[in-house]
Residue frames as qw, qx, qy, qz and C-alpha x, y, z in Angstrom:
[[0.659, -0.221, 0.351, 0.628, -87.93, -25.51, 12.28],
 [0.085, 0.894, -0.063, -0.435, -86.93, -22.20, 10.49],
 [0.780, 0.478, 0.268, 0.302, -85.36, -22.48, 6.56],
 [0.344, -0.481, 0.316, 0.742, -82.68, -20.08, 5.81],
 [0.717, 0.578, 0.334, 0.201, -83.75, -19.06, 1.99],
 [0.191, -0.588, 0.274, 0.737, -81.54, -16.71, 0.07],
 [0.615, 0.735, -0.024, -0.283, -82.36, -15.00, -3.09],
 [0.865, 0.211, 0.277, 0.361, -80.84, -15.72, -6.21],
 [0.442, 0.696, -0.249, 0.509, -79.09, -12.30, -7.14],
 [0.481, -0.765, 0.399, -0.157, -78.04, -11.92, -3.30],
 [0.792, -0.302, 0.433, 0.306, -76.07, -15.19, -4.08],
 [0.626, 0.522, 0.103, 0.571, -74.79, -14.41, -7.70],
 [0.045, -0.955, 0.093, -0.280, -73.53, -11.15, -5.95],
 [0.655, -0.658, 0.371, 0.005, -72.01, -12.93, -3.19],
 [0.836, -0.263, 0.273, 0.397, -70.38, -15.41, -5.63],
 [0.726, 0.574, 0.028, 0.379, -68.60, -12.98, -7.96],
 [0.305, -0.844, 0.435, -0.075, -67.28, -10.85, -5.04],
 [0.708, -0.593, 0.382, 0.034, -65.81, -13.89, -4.20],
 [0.850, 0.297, 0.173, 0.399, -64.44, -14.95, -7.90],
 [0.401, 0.810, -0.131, 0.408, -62.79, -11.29, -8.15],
 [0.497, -0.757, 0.425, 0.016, -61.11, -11.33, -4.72],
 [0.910, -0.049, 0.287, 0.295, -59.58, -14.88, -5.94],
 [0.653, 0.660, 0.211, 0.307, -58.61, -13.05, -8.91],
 [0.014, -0.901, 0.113, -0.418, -56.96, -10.56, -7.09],
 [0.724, -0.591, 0.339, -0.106, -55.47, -12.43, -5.13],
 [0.876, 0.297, 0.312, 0.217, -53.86, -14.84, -7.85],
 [0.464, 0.855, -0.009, 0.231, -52.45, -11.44, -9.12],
 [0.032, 0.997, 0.008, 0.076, -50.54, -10.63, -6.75],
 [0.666, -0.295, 0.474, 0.494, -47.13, -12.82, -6.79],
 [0.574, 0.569, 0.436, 0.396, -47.02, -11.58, -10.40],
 [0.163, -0.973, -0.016, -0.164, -47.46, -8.16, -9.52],
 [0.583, -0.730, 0.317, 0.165, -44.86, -8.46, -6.97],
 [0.777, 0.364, 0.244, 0.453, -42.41, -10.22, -10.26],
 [0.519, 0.683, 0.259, 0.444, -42.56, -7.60, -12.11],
 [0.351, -0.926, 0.117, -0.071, -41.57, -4.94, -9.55],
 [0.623, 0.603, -0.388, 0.314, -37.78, -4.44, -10.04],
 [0.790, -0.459, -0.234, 0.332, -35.60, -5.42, -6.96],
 [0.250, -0.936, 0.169, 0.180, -33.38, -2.29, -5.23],
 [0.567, 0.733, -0.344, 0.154, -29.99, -1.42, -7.03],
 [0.770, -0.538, 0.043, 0.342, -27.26, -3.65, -4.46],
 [0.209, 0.906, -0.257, 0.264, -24.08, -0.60, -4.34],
 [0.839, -0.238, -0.221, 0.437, -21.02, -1.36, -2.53],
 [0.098, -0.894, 0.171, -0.402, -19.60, 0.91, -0.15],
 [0.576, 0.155, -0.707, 0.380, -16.89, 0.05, 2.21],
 [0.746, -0.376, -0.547, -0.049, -17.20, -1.30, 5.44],
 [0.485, -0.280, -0.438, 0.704, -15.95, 1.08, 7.81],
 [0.073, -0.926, -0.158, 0.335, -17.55, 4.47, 9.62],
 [0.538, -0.014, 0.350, 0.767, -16.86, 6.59, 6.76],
 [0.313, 0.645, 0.401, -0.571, -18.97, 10.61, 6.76],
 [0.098, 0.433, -0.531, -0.722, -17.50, 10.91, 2.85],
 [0.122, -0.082, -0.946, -0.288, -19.70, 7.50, 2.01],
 [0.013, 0.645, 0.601, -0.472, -22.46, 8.18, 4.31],
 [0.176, 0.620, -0.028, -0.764, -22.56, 11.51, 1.95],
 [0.153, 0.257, -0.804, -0.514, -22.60, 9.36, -1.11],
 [0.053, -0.459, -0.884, 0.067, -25.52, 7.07, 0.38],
 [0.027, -0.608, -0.393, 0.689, -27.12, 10.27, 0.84],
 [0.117, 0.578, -0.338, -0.734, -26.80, 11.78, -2.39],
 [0.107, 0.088, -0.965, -0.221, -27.02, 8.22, -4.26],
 [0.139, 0.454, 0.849, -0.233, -30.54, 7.35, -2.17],
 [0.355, 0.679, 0.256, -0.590, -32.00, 10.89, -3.48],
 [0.124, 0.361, -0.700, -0.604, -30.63, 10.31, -6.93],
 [0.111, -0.248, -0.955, -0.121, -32.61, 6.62, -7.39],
 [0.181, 0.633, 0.588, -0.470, -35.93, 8.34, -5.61],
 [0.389, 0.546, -0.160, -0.724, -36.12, 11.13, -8.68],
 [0.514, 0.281, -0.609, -0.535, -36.25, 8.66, -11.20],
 [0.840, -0.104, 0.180, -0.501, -38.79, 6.27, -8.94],
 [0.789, 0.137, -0.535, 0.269, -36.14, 3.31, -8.31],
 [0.682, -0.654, 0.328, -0.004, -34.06, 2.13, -4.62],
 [0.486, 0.568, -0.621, 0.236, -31.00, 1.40, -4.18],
 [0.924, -0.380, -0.016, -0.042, -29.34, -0.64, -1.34],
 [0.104, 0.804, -0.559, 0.171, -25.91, -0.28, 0.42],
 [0.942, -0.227, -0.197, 0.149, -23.75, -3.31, 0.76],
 [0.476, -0.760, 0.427, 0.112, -20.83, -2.88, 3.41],
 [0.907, 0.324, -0.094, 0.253, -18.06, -4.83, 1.50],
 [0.685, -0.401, 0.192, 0.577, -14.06, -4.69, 2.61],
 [0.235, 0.866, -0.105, -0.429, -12.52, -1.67, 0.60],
 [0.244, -0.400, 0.839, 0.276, -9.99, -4.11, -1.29],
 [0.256, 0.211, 0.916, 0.227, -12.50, -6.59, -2.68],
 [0.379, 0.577, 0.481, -0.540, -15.38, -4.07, -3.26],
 [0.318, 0.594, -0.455, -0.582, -14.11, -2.69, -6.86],
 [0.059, 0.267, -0.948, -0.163, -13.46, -6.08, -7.76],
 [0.184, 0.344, 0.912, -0.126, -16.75, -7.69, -6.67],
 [0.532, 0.659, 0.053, -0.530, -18.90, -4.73, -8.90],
 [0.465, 0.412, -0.492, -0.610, -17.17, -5.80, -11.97],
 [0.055, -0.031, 0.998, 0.006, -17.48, -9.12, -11.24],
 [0.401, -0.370, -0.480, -0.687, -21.13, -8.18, -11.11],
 [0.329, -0.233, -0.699, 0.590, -21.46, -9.49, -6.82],
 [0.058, 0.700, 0.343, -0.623, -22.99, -6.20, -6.26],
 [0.365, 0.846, 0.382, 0.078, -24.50, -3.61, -8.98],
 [0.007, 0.899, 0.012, 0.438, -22.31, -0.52, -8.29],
 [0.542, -0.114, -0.236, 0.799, -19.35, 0.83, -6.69],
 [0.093, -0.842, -0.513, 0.135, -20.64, 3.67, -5.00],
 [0.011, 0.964, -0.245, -0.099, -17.95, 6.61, -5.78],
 [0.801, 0.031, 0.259, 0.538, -14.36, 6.15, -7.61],
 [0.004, -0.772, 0.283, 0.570, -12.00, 8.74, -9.59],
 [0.655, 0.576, -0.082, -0.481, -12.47, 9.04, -13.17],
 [0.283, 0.600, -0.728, -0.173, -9.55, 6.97, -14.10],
 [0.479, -0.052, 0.853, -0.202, -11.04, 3.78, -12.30],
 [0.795, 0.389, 0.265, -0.383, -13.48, 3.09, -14.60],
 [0.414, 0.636, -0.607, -0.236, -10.53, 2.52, -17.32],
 [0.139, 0.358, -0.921, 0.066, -9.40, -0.69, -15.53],
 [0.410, 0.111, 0.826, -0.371, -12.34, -2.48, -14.69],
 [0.027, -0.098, 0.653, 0.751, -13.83, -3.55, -18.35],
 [0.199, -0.398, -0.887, 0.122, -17.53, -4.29, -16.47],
 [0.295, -0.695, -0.349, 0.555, -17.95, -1.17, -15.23],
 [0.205, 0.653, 0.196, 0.703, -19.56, 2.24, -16.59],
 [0.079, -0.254, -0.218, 0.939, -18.57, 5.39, -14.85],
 [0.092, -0.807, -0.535, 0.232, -21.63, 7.42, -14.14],
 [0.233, 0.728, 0.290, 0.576, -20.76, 11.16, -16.01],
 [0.335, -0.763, 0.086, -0.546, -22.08, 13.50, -13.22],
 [0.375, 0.321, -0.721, 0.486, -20.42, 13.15, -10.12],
 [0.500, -0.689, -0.487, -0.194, -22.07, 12.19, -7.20],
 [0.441, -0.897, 0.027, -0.030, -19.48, 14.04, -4.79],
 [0.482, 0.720, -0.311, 0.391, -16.01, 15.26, -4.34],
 [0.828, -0.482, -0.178, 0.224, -13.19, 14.23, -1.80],
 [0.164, 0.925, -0.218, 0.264, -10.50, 16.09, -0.22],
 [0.866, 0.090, -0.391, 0.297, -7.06, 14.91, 0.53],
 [0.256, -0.913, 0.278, -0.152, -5.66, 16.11, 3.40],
 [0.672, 0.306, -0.533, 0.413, -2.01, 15.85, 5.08],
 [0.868, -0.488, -0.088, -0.032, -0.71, 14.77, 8.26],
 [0.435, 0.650, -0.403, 0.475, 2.62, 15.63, 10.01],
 [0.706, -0.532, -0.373, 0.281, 4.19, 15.22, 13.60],
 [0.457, 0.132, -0.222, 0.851, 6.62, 18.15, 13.25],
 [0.002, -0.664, -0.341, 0.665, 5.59, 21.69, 15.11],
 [0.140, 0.472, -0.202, -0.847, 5.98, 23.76, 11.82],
 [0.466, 0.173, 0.842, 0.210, 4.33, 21.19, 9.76],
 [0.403, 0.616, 0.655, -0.171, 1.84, 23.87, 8.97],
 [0.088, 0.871, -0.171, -0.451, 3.62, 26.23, 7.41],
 [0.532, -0.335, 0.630, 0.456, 5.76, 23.65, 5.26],
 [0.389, 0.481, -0.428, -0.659, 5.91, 24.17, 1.35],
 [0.935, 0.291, -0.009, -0.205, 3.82, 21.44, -0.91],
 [0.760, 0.426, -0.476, 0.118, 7.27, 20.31, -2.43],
 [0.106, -0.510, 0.737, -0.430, 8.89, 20.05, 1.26],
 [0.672, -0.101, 0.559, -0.475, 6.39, 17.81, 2.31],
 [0.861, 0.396, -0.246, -0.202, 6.56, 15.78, -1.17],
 [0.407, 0.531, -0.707, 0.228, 10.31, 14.91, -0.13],
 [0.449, -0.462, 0.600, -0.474, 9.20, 13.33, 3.21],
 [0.070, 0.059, -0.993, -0.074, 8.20, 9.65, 3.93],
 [0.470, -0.051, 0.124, -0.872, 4.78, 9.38, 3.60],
 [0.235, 0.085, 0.950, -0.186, 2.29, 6.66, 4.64],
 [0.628, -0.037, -0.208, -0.749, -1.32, 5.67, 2.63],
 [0.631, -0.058, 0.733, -0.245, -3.68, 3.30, 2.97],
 [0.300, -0.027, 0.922, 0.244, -3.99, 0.72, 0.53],
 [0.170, 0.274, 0.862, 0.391, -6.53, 0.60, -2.22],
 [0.189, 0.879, 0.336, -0.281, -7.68, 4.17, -2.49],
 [0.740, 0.264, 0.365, 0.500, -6.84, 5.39, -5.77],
 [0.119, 0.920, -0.067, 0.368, -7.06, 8.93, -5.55],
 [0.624, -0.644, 0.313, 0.312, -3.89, 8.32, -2.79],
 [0.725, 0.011, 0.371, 0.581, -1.97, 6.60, -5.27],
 [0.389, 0.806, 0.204, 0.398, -2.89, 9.40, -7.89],
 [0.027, 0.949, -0.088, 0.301, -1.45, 12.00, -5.95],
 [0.574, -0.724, 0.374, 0.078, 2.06, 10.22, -4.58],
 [0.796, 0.479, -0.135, 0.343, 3.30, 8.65, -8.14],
 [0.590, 0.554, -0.332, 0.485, 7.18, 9.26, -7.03],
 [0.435, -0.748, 0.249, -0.435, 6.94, 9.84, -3.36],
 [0.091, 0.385, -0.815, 0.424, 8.94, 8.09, -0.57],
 [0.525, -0.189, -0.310, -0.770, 6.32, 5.93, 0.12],
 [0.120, -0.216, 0.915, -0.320, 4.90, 3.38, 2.89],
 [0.619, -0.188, -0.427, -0.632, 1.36, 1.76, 1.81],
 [0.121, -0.121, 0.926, -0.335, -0.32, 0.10, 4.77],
 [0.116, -0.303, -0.863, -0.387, -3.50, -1.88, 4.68],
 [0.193, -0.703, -0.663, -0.171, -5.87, 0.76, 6.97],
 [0.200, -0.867, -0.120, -0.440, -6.35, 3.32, 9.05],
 [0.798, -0.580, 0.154, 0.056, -5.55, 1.89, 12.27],
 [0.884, 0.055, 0.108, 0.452, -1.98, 1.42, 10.56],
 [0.499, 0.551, 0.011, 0.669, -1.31, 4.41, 9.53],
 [0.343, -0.867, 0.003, -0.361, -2.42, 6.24, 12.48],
 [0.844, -0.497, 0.130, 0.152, 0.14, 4.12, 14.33],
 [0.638, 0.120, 0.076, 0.757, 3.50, 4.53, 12.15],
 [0.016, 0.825, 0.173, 0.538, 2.01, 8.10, 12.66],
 [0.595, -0.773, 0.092, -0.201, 2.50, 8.04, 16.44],
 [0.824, -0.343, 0.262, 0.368, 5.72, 5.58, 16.42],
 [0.085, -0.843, 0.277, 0.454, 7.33, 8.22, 14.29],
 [0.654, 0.014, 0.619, 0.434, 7.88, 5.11, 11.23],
 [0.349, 0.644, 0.408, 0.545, 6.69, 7.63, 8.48],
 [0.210, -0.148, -0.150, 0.955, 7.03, 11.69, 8.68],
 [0.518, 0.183, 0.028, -0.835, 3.06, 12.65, 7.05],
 [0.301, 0.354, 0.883, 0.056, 0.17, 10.68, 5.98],
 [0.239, 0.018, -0.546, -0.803, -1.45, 11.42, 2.66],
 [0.097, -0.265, -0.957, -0.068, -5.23, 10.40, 3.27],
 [0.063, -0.612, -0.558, -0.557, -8.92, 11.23, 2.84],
 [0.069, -0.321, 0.245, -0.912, -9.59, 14.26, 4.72],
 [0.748, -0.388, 0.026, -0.538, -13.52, 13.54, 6.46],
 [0.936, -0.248, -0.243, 0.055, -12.36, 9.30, 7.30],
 [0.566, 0.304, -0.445, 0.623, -9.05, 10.65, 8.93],
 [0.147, -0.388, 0.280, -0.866, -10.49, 13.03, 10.78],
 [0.859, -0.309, -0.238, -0.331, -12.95, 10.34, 12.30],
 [0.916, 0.161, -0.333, 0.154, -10.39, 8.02, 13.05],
 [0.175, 0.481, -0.302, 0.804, -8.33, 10.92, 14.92],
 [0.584, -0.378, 0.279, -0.662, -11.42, 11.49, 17.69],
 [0.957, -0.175, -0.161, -0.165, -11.01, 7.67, 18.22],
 [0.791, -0.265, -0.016, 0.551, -7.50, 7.72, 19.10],
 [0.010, -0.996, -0.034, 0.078, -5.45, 10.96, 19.91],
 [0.903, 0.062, 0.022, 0.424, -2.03, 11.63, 18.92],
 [0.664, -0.544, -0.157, 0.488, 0.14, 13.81, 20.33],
 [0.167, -0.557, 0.336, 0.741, 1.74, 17.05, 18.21],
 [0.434, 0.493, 0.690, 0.305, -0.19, 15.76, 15.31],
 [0.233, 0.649, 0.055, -0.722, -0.80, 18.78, 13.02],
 [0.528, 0.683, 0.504, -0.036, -3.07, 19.04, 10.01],
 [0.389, 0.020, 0.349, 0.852, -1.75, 21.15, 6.84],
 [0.349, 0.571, 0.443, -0.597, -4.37, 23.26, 6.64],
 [0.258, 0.445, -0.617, -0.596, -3.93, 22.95, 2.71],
 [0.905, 0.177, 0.239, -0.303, -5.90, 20.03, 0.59],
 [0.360, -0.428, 0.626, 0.544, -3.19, 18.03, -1.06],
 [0.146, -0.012, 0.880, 0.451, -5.67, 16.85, -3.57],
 [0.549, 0.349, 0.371, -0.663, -9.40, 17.55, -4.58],
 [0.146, 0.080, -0.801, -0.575, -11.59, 15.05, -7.12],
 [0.714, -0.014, 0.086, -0.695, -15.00, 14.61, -7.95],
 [0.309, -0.082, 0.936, -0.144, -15.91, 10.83, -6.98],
 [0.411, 0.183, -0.449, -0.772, -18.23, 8.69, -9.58],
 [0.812, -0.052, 0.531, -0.238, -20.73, 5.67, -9.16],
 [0.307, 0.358, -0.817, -0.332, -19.56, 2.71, -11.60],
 [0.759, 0.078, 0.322, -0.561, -22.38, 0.48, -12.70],
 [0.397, -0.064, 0.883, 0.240, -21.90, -3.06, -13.60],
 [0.178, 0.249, -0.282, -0.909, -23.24, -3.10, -17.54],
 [0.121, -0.300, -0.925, -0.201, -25.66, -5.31, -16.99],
 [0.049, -0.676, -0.625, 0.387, -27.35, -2.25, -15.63],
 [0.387, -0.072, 0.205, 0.896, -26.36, 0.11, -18.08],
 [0.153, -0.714, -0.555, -0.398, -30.04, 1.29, -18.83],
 [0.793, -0.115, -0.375, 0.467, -28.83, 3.41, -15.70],
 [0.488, -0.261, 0.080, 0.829, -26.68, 5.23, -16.32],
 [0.004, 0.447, 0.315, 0.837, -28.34, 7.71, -18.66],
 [0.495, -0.623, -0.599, -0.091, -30.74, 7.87, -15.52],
 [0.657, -0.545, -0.212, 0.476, -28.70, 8.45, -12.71],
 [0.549, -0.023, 0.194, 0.812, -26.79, 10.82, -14.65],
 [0.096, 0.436, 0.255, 0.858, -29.47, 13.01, -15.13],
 [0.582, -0.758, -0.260, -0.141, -30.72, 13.14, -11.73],
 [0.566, -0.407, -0.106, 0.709, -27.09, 13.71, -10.28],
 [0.295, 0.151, 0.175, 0.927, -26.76, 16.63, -12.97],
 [0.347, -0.764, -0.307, -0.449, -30.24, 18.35, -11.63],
 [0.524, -0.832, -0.166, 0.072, -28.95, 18.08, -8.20],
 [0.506, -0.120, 0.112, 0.846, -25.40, 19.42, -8.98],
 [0.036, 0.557, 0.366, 0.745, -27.56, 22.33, -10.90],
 [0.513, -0.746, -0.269, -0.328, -29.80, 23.11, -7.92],
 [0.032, -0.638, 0.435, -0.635, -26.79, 23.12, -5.50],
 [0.869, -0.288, 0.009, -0.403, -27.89, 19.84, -3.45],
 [0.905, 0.079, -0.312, 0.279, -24.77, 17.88, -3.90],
 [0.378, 0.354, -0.444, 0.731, -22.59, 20.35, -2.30],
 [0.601, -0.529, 0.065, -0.596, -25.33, 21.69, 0.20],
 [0.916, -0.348, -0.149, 0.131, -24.97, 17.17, 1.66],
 [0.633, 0.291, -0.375, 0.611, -21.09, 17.82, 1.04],
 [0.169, 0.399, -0.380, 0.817, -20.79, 20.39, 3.30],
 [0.536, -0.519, 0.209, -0.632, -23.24, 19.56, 6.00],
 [0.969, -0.156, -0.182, 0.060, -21.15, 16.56, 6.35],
 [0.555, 0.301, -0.489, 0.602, -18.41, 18.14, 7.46],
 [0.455, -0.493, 0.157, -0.724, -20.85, 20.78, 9.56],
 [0.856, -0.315, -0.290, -0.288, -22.05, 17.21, 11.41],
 [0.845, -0.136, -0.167, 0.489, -18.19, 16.48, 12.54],
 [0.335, -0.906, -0.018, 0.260, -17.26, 20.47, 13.16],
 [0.488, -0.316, 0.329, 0.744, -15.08, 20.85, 10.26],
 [0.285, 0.857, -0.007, -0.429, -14.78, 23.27, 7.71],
 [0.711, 0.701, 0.045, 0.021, -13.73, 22.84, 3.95],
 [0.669, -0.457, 0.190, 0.555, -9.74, 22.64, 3.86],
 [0.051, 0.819, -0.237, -0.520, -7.97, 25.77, 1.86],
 [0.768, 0.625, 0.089, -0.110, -6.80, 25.55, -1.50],
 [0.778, -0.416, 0.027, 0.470, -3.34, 24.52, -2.00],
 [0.446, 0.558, -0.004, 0.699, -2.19, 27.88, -4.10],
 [0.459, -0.849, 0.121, -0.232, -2.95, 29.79, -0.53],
 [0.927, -0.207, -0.136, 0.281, -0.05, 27.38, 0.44],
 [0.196, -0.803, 0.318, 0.464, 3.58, 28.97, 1.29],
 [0.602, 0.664, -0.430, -0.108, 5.67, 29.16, -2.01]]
């Protein structure tokens, strides 16, 4: 019968391997603590290339200063509302004046990207019509986008609660133009055609769009703000802007002083 012997430093070797794995091993739910959990943004919940450009712009923003972010889908109505409430971290893009009403909530400086209102019309000459003709018509938004409201104070107005609504008083002839974001209209359009429809080829509106960070993250904001203002410097925010329209085959809509007088 054959003994097995082992030396004595071959085992003291063998057992501190095994006390420093433990150790290492012990570390690493700690480890894993301290590691900061992805920034949760809200972004609304419908196929939208103007957000999708914001997640884009937003995801390279958090990577320069060595943080993640995370996009929650959230109903466009309750999303503002559930950042200040604190629900979600961050409202992923707003106009400057939102940040006033929501007392939770710091507007981000640098913009992370700019939207362009476009109009909507059933008549043949629609395109040619003057800015202040088309102010006098009935005109249809959707609900709870605040650059809309900004730019119809006194209009003849018809507020419905989505897309799918407005495209439809569009076609049943219940409104004469629709005021609404130029890239999610123009989706919505290749999902359902409508007949004599014609585009103004004019922007009614143009505004840079901000993130708004609940201030329990406000350490943030001085962040984000200087990683949006490097890629606004370098030409990187517009560069996404505009190869999100390139992606859907549109082109930048004209300025409205080109309009007719």
């Amino acid at each position: 019968m054959h003994e097995s012997i082992t030396s004595e430093p071959d085992a003291d070797l063998r057992r501190r391997a095994l006390v420093a794995a433990a150790l290492a091993a012990s570390a690493l739910p700690s480890l894993a603590q301290t590691k900061s959990p992805p920034i949760r943004i809200g972004r609304t919940d419908y196929t939208s290339i103007l957000v999708d450009i914001e997640e884009r712009i937003l995801t390279e923003a958090f990577r320069r200063f060595g943080s993640t972010c995370d996009f929650v889908r959230l109903p466009l109505l309750r999303l503002i509302e559930m950042a200040n409430d604190g629900a979600v971290d961050a409202d992923i893009g707003r106009i400057s004046e939102v940040a006033q009403r929501f007392p939770n909530l710091i507007m981000v400086p640098t913009p992370n990207c700019r939207t362009e209102v476009a109009v909507y019309g059933a008549m043949p000459d629609f395109a040619t019509r003057t800015r202040s003709s088309i102010a006098g018509m009935r005109i249809g938004i959707v609900r709870g986008v605040f650059v809309l409201d900004k730019y119809t104070q006194g209009m003849n107005l018809v507020v419905v609660q989505d897309h799918f609504a407005l495209t439809n008083m569009l076609m049943e002839r219940r409104i004469d133009a629709a005021v609404a974001i130029y890239l999610d209209t123009e989706i919505q359009l290749r999902k359902k055609a409508i007949p004599g429809l014609v585009r103004w080829p004019y922007y009614w509106a143009a505004e840079p769009l901000h993130v708004l960070v609940h201030k329990r993250h406000a350490e943030l904001v001085p962040k984000l703000d200087g990683a949006l203002a490097q890629m606004t410097k370098e030409g990187l925010t517009k560069r996404y802007y505009l190869e999100g329209l390139k992606s859907i085959g549109l082109e930048p809509l004209l300025p409205p002083e080109a309009a007719p007088a």
